[in-house]
C-alpha positions in Angstrom: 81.8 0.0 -11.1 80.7 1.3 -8.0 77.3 0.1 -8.2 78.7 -3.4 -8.6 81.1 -3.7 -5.4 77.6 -2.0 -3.7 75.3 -4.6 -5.4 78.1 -7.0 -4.1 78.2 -5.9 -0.5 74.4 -5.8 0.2 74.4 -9.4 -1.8 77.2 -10.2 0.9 75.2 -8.5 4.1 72.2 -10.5 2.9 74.0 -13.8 2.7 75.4 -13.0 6.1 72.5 -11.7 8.0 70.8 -15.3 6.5 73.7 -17.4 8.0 72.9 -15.7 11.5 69.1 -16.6 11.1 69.6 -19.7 9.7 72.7 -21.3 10.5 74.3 -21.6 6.9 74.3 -20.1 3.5 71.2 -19.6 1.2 72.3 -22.6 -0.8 72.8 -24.9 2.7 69.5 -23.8 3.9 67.8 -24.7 0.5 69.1 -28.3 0.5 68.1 -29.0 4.0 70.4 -27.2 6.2 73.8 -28.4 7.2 72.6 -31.2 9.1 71.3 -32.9 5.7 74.7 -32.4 3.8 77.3 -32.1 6.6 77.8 -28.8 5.3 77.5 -25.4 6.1 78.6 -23.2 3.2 78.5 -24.2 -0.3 81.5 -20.8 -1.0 82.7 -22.0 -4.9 81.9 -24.3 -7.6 85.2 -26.9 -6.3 83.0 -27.7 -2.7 79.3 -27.7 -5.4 81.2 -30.3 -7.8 82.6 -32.3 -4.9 79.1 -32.3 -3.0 77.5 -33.5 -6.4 80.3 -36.0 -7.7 79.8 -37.7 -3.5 75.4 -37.3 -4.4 72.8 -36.1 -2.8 70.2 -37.8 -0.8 66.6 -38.5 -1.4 65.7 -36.8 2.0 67.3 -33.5 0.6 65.3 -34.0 -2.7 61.8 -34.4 -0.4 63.1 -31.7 1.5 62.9 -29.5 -1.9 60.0 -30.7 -2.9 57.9 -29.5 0.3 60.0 -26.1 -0.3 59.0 -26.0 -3.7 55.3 -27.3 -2.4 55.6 -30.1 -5.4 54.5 -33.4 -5.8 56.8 -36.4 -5.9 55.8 -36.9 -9.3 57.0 -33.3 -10.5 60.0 -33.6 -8.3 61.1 -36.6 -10.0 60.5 -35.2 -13.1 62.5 -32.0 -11.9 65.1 -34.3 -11.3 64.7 -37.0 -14.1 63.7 -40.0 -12.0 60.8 -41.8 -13.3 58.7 -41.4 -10.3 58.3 -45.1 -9.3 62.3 -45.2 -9.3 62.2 -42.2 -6.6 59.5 -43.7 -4.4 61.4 -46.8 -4.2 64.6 -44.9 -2.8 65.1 -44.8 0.7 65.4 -41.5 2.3 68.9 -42.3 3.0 69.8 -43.5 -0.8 72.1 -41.2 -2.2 70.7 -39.7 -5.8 72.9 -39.6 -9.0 75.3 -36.9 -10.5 72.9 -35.1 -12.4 69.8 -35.0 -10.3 72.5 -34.0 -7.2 73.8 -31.3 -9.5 69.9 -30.5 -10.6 68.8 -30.1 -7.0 72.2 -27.8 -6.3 71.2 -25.2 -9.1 67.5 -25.3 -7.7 69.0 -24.3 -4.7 71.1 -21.4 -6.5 67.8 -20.1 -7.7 66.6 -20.1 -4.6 69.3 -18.8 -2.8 69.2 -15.9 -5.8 65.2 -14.7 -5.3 65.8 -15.2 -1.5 68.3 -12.2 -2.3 66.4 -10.3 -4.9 62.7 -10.8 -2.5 64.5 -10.5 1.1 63.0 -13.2 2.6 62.5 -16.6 1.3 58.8 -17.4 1.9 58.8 -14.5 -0.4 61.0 -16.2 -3.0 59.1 -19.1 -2.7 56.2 -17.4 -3.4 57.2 -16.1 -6.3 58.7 -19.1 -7.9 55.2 -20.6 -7.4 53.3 -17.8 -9.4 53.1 -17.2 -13.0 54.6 -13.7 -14.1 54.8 -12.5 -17.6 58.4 -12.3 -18.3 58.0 -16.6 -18.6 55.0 -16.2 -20.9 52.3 -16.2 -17.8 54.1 -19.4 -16.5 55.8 -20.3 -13.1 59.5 -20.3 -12.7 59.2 -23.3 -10.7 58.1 -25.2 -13.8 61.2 -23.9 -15.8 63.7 -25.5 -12.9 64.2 -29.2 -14.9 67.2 -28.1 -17.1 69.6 -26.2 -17.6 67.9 -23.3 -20.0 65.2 -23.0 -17.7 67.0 -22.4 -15.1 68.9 -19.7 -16.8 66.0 -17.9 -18.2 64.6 -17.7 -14.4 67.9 -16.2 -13.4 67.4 -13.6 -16.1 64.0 -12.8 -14.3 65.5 -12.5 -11.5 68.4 -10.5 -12.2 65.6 -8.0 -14.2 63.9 -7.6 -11.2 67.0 -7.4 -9.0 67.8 -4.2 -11.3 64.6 -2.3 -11.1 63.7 -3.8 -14.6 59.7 -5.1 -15.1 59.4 -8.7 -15.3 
């Protein structure tokens, strides 16, 4: 039990020590910072459903996209756009409930390895490179649904606990 409410803490010192660098929470500054969602903490999953039900916009998806260092036609796919659909949005068009919800767990997952890595170059980095708990394959290609995303997580949360992943 102990070990938890310390896992906890540190995860809470991290989170905080990432607001002071960045401005926001892990999630925030994954989407674009506050000034992209009028936002600065996304705290519990009332303010996440809200923020997807009101949509995200393309400029936060483009902003995930040169996070991610994607193209716009693995982006769209990320987010189940046909591609020519999501180059005709304007940067201010707000996106749909699932692709809004998509980009808010991608976030999540970034937020997440930005805690297990330190830093989130670091995360990114790792997203981007194949490891062998995915079968040799980059997490970043497992971020379009729900499953994928989970699996990831469970990376993650291996390496978070000293387990080889």
């Amino acid at each position: 039990m102990s070990m938890l409410l310390k896992n906890k803490t540190s995860e809470q010192n991290i989170a905080a020590d990432f607001e002071v660098v960045y401005g926001s929470s892990p999630i925030v500054a994954a989407l674009g910072g506050a000034t992209l969602l009028d936002v600065n903490r996304l705290e519990n999953d009332f303010e996440k459903g809200a923020l997807t039900r009101k949509g995200l916009s393309k400029k936060v998806a483009l902003h995930l996209q040169s996070l991610l260092k994607l193209t716009g036609q693995e982006m769209s796919e990320m987010l189940d756009i046909s591609y020519r659909t999501f180059q005709r949005k304007k940067d201010e068009d707000l996106l749909g409930l699932y692709s809004s919800e998509q980009m808010i767990e991608i976030a999540e997952v970034i937020a997440h390895a930005t805690d297990v890595f330190g830093d989130m170059d670091t995360a990114i980095d790792w997203l981007n490179s194949p490891i062998l708990g995915l079968n040799g394959q980059k997490p970043v290609s497992f971020l379009d649904n729900t499953f994928g995303i989970r699996l990831v997580r469970q990376a993650l949360g291996r390496l978070e606990y000293g387990i080889y992943a």
